[in-house]
N, C-alpha and C positions, 0 to 999 in steps of 0.2 A: 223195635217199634219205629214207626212212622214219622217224621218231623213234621209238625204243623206246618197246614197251609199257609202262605203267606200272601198278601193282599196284593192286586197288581197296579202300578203306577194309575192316576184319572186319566192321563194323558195316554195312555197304553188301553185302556179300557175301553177311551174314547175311539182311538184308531180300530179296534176291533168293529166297532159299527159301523165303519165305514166297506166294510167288507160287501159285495153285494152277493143277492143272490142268483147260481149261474143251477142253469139245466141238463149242460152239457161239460164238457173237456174241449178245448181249444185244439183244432189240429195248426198245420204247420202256415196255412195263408190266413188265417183267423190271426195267429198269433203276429206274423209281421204286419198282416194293415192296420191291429192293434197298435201298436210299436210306432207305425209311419201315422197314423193319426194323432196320436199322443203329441208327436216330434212337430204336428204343423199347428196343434192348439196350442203350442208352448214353445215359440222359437225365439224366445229372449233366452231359454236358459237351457232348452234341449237341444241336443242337435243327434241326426241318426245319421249312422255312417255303417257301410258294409264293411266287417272285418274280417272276412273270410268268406271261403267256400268249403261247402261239402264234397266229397269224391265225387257224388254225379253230379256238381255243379252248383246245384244249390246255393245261395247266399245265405249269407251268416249275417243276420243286424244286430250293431250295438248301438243302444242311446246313452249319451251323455248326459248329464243333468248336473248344472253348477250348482254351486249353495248358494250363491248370489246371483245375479246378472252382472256378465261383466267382469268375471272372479278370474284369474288366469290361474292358470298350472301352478299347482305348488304353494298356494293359498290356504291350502286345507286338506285335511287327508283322503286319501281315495279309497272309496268300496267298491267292490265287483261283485254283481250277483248275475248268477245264468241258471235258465229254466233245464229241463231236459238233458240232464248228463250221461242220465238213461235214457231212451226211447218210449219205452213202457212206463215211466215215470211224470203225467202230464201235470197233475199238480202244482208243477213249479214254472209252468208257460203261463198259469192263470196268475200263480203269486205274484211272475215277474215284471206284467200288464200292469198289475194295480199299485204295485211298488210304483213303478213309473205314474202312472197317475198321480199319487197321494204324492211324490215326493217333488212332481212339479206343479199341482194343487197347491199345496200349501206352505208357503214361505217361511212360517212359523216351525213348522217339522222339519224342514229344511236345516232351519237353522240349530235346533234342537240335538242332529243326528251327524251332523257338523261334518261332513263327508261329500265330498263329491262322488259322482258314482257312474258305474259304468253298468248299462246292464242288457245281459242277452236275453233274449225271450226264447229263444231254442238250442241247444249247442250240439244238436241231434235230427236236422231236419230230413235226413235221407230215412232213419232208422224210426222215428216219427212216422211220417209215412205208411210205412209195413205197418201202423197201431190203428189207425185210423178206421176201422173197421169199426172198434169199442167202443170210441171215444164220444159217443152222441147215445150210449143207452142200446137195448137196455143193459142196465147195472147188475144183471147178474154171474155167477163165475162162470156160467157157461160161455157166455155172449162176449164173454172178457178172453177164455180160454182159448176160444178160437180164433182170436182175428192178435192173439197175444204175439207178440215179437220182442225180443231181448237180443244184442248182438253178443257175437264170438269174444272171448277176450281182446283180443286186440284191434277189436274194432272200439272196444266201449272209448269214446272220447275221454272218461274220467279217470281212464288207467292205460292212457297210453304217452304219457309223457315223457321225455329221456331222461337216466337215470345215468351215474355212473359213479358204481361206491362198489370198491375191491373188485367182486367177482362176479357185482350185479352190474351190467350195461344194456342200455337199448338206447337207440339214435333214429328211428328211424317210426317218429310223429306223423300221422295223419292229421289231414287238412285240416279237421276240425279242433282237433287239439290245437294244433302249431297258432292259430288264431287265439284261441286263448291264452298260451305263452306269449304271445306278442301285446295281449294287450295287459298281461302282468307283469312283464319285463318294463312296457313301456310307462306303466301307472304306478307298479311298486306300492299294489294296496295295503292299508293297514287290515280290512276284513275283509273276506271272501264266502260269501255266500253260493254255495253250492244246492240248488233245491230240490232234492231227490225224494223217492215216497217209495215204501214199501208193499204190500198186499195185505197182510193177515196182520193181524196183532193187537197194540199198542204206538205210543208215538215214541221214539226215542231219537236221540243227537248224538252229534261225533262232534267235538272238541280238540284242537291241536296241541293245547296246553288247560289247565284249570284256573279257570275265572269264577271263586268263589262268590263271589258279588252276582252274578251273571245266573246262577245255577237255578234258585230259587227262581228265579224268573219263567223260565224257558220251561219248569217244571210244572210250574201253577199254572202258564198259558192252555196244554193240552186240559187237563182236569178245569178250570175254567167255561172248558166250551164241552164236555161231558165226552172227552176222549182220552179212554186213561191210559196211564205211563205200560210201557210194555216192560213187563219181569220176565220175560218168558228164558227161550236159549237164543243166546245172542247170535251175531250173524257167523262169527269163529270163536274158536276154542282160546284160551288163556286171554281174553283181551284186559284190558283196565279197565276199571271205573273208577272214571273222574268223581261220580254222584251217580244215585240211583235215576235210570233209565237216561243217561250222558256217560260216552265211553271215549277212553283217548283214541284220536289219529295220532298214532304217534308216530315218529319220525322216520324216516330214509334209516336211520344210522342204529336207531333201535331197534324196528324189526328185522334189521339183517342179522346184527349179532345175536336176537331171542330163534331166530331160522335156523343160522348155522349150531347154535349153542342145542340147539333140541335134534341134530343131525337129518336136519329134514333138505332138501336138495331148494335151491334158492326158484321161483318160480319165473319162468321168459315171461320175455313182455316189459311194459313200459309200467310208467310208475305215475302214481299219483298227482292228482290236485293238489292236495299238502305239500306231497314233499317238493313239488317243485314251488308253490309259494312261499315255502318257508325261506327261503333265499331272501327273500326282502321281511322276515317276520311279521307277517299276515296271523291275523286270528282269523283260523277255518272252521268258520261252522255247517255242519253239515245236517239240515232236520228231514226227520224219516216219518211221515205218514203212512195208515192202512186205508183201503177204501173199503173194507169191514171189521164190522164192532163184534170182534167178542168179546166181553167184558170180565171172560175170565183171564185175558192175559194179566189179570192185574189181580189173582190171589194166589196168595203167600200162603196158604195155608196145605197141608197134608194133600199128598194126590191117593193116598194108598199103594200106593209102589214106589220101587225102589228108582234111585235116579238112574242107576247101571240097567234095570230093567228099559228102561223108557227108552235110554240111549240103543240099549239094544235091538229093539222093537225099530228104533227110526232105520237104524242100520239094515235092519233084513228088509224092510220095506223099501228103502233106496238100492241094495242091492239087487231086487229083484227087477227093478227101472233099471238099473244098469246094463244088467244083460239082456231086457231086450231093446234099449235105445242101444248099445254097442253091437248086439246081434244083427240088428237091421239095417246098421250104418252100412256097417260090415259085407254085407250080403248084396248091398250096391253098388258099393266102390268101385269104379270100372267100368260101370254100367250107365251111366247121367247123363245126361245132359247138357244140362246147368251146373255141373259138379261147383260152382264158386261162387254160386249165388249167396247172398245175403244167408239165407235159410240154410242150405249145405254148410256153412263156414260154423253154424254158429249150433246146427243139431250134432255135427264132430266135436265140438267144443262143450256143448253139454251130456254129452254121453260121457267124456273122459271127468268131467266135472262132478258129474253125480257116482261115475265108480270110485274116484278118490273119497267122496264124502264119506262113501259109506264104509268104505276101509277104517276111514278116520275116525268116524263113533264107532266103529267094532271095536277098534279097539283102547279108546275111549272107556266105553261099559267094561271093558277087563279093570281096567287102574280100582286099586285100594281108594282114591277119593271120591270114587262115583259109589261106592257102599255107602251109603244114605238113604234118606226120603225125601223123593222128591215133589216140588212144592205143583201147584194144582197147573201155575201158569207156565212153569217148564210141561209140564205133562203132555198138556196142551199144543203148547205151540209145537214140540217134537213131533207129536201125531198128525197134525197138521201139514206139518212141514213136507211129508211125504206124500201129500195129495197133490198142493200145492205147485210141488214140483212135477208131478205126472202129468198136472193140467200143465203147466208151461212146457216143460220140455218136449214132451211128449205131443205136445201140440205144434210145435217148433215142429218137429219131425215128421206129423204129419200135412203140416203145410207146403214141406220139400217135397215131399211124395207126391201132395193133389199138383203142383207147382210142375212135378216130372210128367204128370200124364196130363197135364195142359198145354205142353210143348208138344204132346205127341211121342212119348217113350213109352213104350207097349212092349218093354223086354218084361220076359218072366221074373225076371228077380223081382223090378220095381213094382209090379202087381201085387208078386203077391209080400211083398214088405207091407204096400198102400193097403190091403186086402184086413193083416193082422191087425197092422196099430190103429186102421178105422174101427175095425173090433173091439179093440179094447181101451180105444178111446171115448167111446159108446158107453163100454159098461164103467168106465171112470166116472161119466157125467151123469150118470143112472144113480150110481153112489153117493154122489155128492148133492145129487138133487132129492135123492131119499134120506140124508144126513139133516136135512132142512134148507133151505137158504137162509143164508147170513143177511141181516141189513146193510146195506151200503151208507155210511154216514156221508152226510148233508158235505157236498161240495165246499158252501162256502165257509161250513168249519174248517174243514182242511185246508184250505187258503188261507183262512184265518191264521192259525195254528203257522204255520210257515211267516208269514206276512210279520206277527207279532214277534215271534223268536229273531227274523233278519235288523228288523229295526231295534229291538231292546238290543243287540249284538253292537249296533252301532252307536245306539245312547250310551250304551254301557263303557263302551271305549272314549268317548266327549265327556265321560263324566257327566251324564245329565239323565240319567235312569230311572 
């Protein structure tokens, strides 16, 4: 059974109306002259300073915001929040506008939330860019699909951090990271807002520790604003839960030994936002928005199939995206262009991403504990889940292709690669537009919904929640 809802603070109630209402998504010079306006209506207690660049150059803005005028270093504890950890994630460039706003607005909140604070409005502006297409409407998956960009593993800013515990190491941070370790090493925050947004589902959080006091909060915000918690299949297999629809980041040092201990081979690549602010014990919270409502991710009730069944069904469905994103990769290697473009780096990287997944529910649906029934909002979101990714990846991969014969590569392979996947990229969007269209929820809930969980995170720690 369900625990009762619980009431949300006036003063948390009240910040939620201040939330306004937007039309669009913020691309990446929306978001900084946001940021540099903020900084000259408020120069008693903001100040905006570049803390980075992006590989192609790009500037990185952070704004400061004391909790007094006048407060020096070390007066009060420091929060860091940044928009865009993802690319495809804009939700949290609009969050990180109005945070700044409300928190040099009004001196009262300020005071309340008792943190000085440091915060980026993009920590993705190269990879931002390549979204820009979507990000003004319209709001549907097609229109989303197309112009969708996600980067390669180790381009993503939020998992490329250096690591080095036994037999996991990586040293070698991109720009955009390296910025963010600098201003954590140099701030030593006690919370770190990281503002990422998912696609489908429900809303759910990541947590670095359980803050029982904190939970109910962050629970009731989404449901509050008529966006409910996500039950569905979480983003990997064995995670924790801290609370229903709140799951652990947990640590460097945990998921290595849960890696090695399950004989799975440790993954390259750099490490986390966590774990590297865990070094100064930072509470990381990290909230996940969808930009549509299905409102069954949130029933627990019977799907009529089994969960082994579901699992297996996502698996064949993702295996069949595997072999032909890994077919087509394949078939042009050697043949590009641009072989290191954005697009190339990151359609290699999700071909091998989506043949592992699907390995990994295969056999999954074999194990003794997937013999169940499974509930309506796993059902769901597994079946989803393999569209989902056809429209991204798969879109990915044909953005490389149209990208190859706009430079001018007119070899046979790259035709007819471009030829298949515009085929049946087609009939993907044919399916999902005969599946229905989904409603897109109202932007400035979903701002909401982040806005409200970043500040209760910080009341919550001042003790004033």
């Amino acid at each position: 059974m369900r625990k009762m809802m619980v009431m949300l603070p006036d003063w948390l109630l009240a910040e939620l109306d201040t939330v306004p209402d937007y039309d669009a998504f913020a691309g990446v010079d929306e978001l900084h002259a946001g940021l540099r306006a903020i900084a000259e209506r408020y120069p008693d207690i903001a100040t905006l300073h570049r803390c980075g660049s992006s590989r192609q150059g790009d500037p990185l803005w952070c704004l400061s915001i004391d909790r007094r005028p006048g407060e020096r270093p070390g007066e009060a504890p420091e929060a860091l929040a940044f928009g865009l950890p993802h690319p495809n994630e804009p939700i949290g460039g609009l969050t990180a506008l109005h945070l700044a706003e409300r928190l040099c607005a009004d001196d009262v909140l300020r005071e309340r939330l008792g943190h000085r604070w440091r915060i980026v409005d993009c920590a993705d502006p190269d990879g931002l860019r390549l979204n820009e297409g979507w990000l003004r409407g319209p709001f549907t998956r097609a229109n989303y699909a197309r112009h969708f960009y996600r980067p390669a593993g180790r381009d993503q800013v939020e998992w490329n951090f250096p690591i080095n515990h036994q037999t996991a190491y990586f040293d070698a941070p991109m720009p955009e990271t390296q910025a963010l370790m600098r201003l954590i090493d140099e701030h030593r925050p006690a919370l770190v807002a990281s503002l990422h947004n998912s696609e489908l589902g429900g809303a759910y959080y990541w947590l670095n520790r359980a803050e029982p006091a904190l939970h109910p909060v962050l629970k009731e915000v989404p449901r509050h604003l008529g966006i409910p918690l996500d039950r569905g299949e979480p983003e990997a297999a064995g995670l924790n839960m801290l609370d229903e629809a709140i799951y652990e980041a947990a640590a460097l040092e945990k998921v290595y030994e849960k890696t090695i201990a399950d004989g799975a081979p440790w993954f390259e690549g750099g490490g986390s936002t966590t774990w590297y602010a865990d070094r100064w014990g930072a509470l990381m919270l990290v909230s996940e928005l969808p930009y549509w409502l299905d409102p069954r991710v949130d029933d627990t009730s019977p799907a009529g199939v089994s969960y082994a069944q579901a699992l297996a069904a996502n698996a064949a469905g993702l295996g069949e995206l595997a072999e032909l994103l890994n077919r087509s990769v394949d078939a042009v290697e050697g043949q590009l262009l641009a072989p290191d473009s954005p697009f190339w780096r990151a359609a290699r990287f999700f071909a091998s991403l989506v043949r592992d997944a699907a390995a990994g529910r295969r056999t999954r649906s074999e194990l003794p504990a997937s013999d169940r029934p499974a509930t309506v909002a796993e059902a769901i979101s597994l079946e989803s889940h393999v569209h989902e990714w056809r429209l991204r990846y798969g879109g990915i991969l044909l953005r490389a292709l149209q990208g190859e014969a706009a430079v001018g590569n007119v070899r046979h392979s790259v035709r007819a690669a471009l030829s298949e996947i515009e085929q049946q990229y087609a009939d993907w969007l044919a399916e999902d537009t005969a599946g229905g269209e989904l409603e897109p929820i109202e932007i400035r809930r979903l701002v909401s919904v982040q806005y409200a969980a970043t500040i209760a995170a910080a009341a919550h720690l001042a003790h004033t929640l």
